[in-house]
MDTraj code that builds the backbone (N, CA, C; nanometers):
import mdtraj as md
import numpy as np

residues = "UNK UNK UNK UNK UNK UNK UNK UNK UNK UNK UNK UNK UNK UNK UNK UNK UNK UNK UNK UNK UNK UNK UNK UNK UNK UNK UNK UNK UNK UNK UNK UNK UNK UNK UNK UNK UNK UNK UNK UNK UNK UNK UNK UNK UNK UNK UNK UNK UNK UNK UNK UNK UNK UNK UNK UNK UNK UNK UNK UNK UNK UNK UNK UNK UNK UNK UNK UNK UNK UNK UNK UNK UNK UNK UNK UNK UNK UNK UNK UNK UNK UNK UNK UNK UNK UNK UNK UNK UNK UNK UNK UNK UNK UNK UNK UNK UNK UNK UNK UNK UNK UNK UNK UNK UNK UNK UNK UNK UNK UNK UNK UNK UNK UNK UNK UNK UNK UNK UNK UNK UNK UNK UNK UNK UNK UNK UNK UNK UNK UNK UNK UNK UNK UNK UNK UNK UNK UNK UNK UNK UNK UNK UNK UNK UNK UNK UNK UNK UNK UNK UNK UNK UNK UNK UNK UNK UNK UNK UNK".split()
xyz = np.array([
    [-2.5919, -3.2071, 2.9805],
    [-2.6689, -3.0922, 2.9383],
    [-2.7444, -3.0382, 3.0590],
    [-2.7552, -2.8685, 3.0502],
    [-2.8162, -2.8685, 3.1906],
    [-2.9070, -2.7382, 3.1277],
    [-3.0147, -2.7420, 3.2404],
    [-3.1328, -2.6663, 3.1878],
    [-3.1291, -2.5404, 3.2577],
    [-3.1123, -2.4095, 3.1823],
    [-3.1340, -2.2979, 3.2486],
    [-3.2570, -2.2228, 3.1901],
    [-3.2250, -2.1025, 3.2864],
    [-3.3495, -1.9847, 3.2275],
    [-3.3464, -1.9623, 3.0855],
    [-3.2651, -1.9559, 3.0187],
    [-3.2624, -1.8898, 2.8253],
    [-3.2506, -2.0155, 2.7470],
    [-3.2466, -2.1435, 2.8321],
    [-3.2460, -2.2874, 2.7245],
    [-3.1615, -2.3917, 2.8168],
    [-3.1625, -2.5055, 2.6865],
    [-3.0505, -2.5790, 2.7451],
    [-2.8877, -2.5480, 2.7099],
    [-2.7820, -2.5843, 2.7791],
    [-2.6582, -2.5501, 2.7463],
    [-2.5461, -2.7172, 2.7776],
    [-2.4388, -2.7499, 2.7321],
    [-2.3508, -2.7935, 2.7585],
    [-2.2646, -2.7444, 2.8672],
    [-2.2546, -2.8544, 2.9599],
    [-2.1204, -2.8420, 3.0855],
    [-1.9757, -2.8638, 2.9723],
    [-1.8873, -2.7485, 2.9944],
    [-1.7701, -2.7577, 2.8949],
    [-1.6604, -2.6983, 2.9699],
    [-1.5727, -2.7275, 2.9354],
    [-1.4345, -2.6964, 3.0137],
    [-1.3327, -2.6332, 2.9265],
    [-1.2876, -2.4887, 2.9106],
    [-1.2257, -2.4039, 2.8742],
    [-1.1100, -2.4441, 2.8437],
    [-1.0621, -2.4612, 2.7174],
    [-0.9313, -2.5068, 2.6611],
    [-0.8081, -2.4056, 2.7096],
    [-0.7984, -2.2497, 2.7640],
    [-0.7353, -2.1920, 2.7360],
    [-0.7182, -2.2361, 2.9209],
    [-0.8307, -2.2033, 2.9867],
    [-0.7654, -2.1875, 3.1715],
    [-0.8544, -2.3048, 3.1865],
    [-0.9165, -2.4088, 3.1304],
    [-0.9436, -2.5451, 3.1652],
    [-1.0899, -2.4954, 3.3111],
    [-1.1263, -2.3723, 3.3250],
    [-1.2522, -2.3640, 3.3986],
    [-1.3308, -2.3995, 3.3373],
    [-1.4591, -2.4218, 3.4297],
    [-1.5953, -2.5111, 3.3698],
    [-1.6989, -2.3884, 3.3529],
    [-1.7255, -2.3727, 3.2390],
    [-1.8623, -2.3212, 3.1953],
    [-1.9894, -2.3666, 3.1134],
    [-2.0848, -2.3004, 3.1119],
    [-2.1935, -2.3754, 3.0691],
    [-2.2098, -2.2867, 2.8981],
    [-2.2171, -2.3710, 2.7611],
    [-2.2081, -2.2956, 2.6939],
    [-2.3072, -2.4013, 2.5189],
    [-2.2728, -2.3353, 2.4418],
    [-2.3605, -2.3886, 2.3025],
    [-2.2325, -2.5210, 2.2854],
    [-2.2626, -2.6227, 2.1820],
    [-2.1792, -2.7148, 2.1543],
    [-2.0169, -2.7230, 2.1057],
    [-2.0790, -2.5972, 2.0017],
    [-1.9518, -2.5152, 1.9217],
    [-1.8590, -2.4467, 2.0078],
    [-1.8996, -2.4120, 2.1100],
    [-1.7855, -2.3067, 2.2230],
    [-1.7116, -2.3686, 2.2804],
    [-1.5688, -2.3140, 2.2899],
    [-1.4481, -2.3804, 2.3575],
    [-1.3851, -2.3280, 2.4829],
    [-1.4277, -2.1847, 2.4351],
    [-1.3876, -2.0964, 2.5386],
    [-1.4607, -2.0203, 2.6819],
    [-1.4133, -1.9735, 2.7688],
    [-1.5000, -1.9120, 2.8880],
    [-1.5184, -1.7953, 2.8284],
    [-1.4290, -1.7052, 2.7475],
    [-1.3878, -1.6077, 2.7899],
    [-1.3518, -1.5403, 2.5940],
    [-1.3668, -1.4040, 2.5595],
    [-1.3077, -1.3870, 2.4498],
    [-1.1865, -1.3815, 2.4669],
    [-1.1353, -1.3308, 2.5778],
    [-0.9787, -1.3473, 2.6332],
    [-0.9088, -1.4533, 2.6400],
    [-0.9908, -1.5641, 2.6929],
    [-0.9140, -1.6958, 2.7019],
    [-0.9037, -1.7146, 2.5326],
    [-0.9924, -1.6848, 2.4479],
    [-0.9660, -1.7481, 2.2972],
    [-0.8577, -1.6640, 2.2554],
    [-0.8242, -1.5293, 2.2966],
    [-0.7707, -1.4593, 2.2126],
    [-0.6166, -1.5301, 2.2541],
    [-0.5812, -1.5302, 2.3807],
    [-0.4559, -1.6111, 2.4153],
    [-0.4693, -1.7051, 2.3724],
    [-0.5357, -1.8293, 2.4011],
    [-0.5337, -1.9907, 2.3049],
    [-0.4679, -1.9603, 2.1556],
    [-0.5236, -1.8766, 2.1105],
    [-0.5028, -1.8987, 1.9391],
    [-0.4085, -1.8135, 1.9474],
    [-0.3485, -1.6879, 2.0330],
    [-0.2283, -1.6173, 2.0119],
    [-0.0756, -1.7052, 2.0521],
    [-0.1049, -1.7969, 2.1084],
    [0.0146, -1.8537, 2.1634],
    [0.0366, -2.0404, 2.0707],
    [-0.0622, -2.0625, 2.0150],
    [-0.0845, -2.2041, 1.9373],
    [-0.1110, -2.1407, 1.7964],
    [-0.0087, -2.0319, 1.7613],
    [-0.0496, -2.0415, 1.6001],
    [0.0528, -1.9904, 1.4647],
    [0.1691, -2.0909, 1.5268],
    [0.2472, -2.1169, 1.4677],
    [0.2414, -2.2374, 1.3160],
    [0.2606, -2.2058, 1.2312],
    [0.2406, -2.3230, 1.0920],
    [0.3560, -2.3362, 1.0379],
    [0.4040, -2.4136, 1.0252],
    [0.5061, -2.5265, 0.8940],
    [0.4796, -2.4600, 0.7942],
    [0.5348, -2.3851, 0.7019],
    [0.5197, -2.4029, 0.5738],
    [0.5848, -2.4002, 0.4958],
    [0.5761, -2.3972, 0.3226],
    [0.6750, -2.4144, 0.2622],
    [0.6350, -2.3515, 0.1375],
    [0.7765, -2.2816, 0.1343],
    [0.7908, -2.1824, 0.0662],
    [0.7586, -2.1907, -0.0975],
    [0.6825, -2.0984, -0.1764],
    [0.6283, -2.1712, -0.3119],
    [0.7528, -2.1356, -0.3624],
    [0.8390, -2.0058, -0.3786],
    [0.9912, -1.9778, -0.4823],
    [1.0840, -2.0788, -0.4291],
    [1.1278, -2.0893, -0.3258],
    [1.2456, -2.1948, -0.2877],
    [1.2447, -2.3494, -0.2329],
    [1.0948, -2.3777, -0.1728],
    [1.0744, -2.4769, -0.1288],
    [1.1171, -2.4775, -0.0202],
    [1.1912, -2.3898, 0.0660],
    [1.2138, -2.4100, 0.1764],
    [1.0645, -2.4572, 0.2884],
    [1.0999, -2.4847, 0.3814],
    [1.0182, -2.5060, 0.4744],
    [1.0579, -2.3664, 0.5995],
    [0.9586, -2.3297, 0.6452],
    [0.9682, -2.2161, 0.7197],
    [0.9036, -2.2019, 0.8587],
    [0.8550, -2.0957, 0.8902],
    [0.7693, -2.1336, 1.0402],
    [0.6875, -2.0161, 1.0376],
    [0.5493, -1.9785, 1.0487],
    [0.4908, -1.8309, 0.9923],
    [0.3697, -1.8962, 1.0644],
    [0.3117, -1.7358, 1.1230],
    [0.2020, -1.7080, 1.1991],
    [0.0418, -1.7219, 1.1335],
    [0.0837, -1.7376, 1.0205],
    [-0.0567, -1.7463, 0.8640],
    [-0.0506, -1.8009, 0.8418],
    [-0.1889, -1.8972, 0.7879],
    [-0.1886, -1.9900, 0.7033],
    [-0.1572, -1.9498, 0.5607],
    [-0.1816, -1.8483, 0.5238],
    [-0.1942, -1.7930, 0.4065],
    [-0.0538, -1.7259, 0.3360],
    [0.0671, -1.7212, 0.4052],
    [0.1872, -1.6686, 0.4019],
    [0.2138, -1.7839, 0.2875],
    [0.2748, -1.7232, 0.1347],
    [0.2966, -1.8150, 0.0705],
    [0.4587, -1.8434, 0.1123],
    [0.5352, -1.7177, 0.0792],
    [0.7121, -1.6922, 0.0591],
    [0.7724, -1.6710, 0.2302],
    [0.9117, -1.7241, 0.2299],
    [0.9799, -1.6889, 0.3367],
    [0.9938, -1.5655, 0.3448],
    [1.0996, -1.4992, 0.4312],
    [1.1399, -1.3578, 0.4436],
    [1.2194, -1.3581, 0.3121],
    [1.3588, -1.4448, 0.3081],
    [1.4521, -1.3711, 0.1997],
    [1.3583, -1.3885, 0.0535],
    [1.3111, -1.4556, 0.0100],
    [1.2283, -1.4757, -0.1061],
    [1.1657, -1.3695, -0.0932],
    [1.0516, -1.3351, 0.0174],
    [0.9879, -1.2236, 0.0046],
    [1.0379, -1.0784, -0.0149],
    [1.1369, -1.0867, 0.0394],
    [1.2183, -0.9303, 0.0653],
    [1.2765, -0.8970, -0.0928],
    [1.3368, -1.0498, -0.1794],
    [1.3461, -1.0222, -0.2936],
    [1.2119, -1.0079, -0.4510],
    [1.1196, -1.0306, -0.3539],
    [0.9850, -1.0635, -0.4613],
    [0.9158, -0.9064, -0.4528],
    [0.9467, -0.8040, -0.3681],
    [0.9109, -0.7073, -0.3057],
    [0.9765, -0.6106, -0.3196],
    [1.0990, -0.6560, -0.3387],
    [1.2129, -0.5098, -0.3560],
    [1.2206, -0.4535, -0.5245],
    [1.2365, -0.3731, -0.5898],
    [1.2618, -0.3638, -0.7113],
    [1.3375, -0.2457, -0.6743],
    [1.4174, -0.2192, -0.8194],
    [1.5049, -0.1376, -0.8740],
    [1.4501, 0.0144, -1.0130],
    [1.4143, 0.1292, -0.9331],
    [1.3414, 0.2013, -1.0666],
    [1.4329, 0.1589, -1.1386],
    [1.4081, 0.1636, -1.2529],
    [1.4457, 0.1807, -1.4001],
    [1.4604, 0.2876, -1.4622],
    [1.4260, 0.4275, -1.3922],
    [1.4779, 0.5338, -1.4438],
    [1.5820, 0.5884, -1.3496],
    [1.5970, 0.6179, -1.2271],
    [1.6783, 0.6637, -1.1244],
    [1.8027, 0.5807, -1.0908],
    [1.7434, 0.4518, -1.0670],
    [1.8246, 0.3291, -0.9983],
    [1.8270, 0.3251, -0.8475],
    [1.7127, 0.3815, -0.8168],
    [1.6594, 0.3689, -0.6899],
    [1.5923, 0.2510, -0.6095],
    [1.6328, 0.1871, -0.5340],
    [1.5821, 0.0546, -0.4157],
    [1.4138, 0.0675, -0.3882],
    [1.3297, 0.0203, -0.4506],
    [1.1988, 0.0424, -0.3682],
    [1.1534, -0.0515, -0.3269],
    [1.0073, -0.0986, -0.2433],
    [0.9425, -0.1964, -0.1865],
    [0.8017, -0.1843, -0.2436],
    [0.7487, -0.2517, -0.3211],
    [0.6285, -0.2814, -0.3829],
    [0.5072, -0.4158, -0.2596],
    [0.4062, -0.4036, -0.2816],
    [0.3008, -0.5321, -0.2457],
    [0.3327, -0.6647, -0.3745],
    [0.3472, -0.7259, -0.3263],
    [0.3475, -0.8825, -0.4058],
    [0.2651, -0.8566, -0.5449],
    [0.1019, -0.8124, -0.5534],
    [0.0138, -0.8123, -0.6036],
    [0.0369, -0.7199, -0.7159],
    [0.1428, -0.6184, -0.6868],
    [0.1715, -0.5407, -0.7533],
    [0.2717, -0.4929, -0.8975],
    [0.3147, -0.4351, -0.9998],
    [0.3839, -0.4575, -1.0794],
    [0.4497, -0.3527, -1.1352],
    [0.4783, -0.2642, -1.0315],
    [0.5297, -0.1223, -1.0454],
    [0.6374, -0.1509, -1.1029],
    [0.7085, -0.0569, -1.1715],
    [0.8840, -0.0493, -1.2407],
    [0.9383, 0.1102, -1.1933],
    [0.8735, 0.1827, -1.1702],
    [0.9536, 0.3203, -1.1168],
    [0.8827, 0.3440, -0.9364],
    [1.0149, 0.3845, -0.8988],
    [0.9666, 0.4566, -0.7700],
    [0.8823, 0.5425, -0.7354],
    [0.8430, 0.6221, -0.8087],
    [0.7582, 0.7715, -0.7744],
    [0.6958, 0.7752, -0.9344],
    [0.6206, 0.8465, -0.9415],
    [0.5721, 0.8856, -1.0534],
    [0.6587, 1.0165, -1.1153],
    [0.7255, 1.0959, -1.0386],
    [0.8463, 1.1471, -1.0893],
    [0.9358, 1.0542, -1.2718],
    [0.9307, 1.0055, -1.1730],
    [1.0254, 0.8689, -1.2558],
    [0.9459, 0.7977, -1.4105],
    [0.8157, 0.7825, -1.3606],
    [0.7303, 0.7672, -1.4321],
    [0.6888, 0.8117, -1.5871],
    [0.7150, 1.0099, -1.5472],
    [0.7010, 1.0595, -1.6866],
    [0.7310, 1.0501, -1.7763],
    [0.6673, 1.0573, -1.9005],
    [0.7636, 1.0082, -2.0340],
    [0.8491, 1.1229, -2.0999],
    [0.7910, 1.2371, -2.0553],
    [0.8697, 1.3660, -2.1070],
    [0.9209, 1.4180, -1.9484],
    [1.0463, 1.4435, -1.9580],
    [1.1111, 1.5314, -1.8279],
    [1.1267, 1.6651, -1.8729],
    [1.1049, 1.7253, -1.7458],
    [1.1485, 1.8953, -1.7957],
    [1.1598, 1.9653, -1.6557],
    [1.2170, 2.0464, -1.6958],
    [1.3007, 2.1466, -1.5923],
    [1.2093, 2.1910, -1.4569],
    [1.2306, 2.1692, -1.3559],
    [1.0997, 2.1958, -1.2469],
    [1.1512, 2.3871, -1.2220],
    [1.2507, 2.3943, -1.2300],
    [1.2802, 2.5058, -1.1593],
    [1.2957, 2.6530, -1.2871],
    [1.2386, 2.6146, -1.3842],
    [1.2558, 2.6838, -1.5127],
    [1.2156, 2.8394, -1.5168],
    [1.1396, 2.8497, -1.4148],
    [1.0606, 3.0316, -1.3808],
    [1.1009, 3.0547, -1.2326],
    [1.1927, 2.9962, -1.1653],
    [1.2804, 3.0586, -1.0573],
    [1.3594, 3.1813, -1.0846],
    [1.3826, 3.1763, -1.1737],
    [1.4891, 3.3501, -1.2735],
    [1.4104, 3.3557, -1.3754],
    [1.3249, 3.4693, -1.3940],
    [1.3066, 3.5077, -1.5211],
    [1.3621, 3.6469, -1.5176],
    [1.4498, 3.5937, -1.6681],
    [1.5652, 3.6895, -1.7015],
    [1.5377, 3.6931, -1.8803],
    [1.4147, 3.6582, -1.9426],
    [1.3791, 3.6455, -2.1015],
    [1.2536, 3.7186, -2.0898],
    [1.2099, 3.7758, -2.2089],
    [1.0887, 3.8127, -2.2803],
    [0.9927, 3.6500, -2.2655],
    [1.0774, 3.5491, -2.3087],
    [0.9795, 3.4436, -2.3581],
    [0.9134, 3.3479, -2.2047],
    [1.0554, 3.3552, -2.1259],
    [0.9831, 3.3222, -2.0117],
    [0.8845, 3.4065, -1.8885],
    [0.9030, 3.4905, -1.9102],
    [0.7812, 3.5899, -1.8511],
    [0.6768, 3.6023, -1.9463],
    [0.6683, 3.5497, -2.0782],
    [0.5103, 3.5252, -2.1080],
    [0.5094, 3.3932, -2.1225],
    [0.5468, 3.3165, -2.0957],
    [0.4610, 3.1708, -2.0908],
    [0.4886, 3.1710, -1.9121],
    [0.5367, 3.2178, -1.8250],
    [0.5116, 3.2336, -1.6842],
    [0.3858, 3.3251, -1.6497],
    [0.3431, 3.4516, -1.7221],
    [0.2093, 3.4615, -1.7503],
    [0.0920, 3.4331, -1.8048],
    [0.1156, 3.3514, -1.8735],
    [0.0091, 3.2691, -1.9809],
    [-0.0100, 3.1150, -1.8906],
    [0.0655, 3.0280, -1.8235],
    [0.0301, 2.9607, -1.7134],
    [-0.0131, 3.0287, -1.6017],
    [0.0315, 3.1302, -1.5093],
    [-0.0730, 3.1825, -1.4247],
    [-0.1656, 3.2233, -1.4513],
    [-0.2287, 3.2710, -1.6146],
    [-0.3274, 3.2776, -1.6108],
    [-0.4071, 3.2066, -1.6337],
    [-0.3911, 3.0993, -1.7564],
    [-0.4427, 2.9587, -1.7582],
    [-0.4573, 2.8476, -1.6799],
    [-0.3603, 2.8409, -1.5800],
    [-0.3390, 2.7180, -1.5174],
    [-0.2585, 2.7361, -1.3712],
    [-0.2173, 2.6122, -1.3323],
    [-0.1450, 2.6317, -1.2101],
    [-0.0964, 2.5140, -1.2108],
    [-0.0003, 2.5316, -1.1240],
    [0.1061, 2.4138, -1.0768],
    [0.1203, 2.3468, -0.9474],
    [0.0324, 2.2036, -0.9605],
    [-0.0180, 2.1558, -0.8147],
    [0.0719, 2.0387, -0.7658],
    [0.1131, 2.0799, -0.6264],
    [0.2435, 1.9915, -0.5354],
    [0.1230, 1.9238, -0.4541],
    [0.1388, 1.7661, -0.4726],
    [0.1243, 1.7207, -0.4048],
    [0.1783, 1.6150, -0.3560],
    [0.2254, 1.6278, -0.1840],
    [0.2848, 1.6156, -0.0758],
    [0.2648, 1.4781, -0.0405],
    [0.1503, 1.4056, -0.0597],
    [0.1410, 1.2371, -0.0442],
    [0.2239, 1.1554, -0.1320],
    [0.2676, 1.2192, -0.2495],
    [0.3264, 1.1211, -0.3860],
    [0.4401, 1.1940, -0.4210],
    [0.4725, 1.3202, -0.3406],
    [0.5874, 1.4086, -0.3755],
    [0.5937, 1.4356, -0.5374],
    [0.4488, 1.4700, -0.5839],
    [0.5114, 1.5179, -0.7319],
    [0.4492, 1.6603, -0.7500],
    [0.4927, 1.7342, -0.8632],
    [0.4324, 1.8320, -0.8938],
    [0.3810, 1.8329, -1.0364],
    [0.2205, 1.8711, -1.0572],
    [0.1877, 1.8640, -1.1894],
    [0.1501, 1.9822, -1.2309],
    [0.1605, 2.0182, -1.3615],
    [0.1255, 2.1394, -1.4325],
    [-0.0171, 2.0846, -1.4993],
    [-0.1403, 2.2096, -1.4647],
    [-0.2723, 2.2028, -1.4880],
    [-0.2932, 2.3221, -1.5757],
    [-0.3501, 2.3002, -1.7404],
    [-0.3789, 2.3675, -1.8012],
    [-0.5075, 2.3920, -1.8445],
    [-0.6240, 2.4776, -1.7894],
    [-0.7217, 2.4828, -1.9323],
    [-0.7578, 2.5645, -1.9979],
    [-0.7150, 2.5425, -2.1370],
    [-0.6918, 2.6208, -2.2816],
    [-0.8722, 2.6593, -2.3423],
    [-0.8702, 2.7584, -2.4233],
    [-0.9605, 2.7566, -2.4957],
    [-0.9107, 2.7421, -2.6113],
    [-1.0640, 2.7159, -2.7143],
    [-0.9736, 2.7101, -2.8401],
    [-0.9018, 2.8365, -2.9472],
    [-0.9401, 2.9740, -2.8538],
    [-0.8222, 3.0551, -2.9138],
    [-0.7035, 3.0636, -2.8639],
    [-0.6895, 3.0173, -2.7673],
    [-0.5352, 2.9790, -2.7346],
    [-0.4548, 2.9252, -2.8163],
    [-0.5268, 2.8273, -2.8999],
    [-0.4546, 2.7047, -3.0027],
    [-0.3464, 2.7661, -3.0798],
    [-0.3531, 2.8351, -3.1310],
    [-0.2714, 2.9677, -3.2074],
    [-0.1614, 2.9713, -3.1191],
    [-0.1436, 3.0410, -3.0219],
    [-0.0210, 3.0872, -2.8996],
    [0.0758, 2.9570, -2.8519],
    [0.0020, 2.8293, -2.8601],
    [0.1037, 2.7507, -2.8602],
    [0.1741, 2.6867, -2.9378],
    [0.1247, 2.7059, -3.0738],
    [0.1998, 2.7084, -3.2370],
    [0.2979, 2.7729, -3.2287],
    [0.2229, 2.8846, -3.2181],
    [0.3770, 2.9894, -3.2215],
    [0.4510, 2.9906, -3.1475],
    [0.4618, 2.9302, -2.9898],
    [0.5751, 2.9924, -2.8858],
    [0.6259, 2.7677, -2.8737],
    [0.5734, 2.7234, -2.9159],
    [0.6034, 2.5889, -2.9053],
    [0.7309, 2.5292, -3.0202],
])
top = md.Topology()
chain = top.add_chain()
for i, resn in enumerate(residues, 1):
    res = top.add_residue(resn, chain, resSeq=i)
    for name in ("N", "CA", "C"):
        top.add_atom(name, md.element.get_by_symbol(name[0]), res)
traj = md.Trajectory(xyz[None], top)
């Protein structure tokens, strides 16, 4: 133990480049660098796999599944499309997109031609009520309505 200006300290010798520094009991290292290499290059773990039992080799302690276990615990199949997706473990999705999701489908492109009486007033009766919002993070588009209650009538009749 040796006595400096801010206290006493331990003579200790750096696990990562084996130099001598003076430091608290708990410290191993000279350097945050020397720790960050020590533990980047010594931190390999054994483990074993909870679905197959395999034994594996992984950078975490905390890694439960191998790759192929994982890749299959992770991958799912929508159920409406039959589309390949990749979910989080934690997770319990069954469709790809929320596209997929809806319980009623309907025509996205339905007021691209208006060529009817009926679709040029419910294409005016949504622009004036509502709007139709794309959004670009989840690739969906939703229709936003708000009705009063004399509206209630107009969708009796044209419904």
């Amino acid at each position: 133990m040796v006595k400096t200006e801010k206290g006493y300290f331990y003579k200790k010798h750096c696990l990562q480049c084996n130099k001598e520094f003076l430091g608290v009991k708990k410290r191993k290292f000279c350097s945050i660098k020397c720790s960050v290499l020590y533990r980047s290059k010594n931190r390999k773990y054994s483990l074993k796999c909870k679905k197959c039992g395999k034994i594996f080799h992984g950078y975490n302690p905390r890694q439960f599944y191998c790759d192929i276990c994982k890749e299959e615990l992770t991958s799912r199949t929508c159920i409406t499309c039959g589309k390949k997706f990749f979910i989080k473990l934690s997770e319990k999705k069954k469709y790809c997109s929320k596209t997929c999701e809806r319980k009623y489908l309907f025509k996205e492109d339905i007021f691209s031609e208006i060529d009817t009486f009926e679709k040029a007033y419910w294409y005016g009766f949504l622009m004036g009520d509502g709007h139709i919002r794309l959004d670009e993070k989840r690739s969906i588009r939703e229709l936003i309505l708000g009705l009063g209650k004399k509206d209630y009538g107009h969708l009796i009749k044209f419904a």
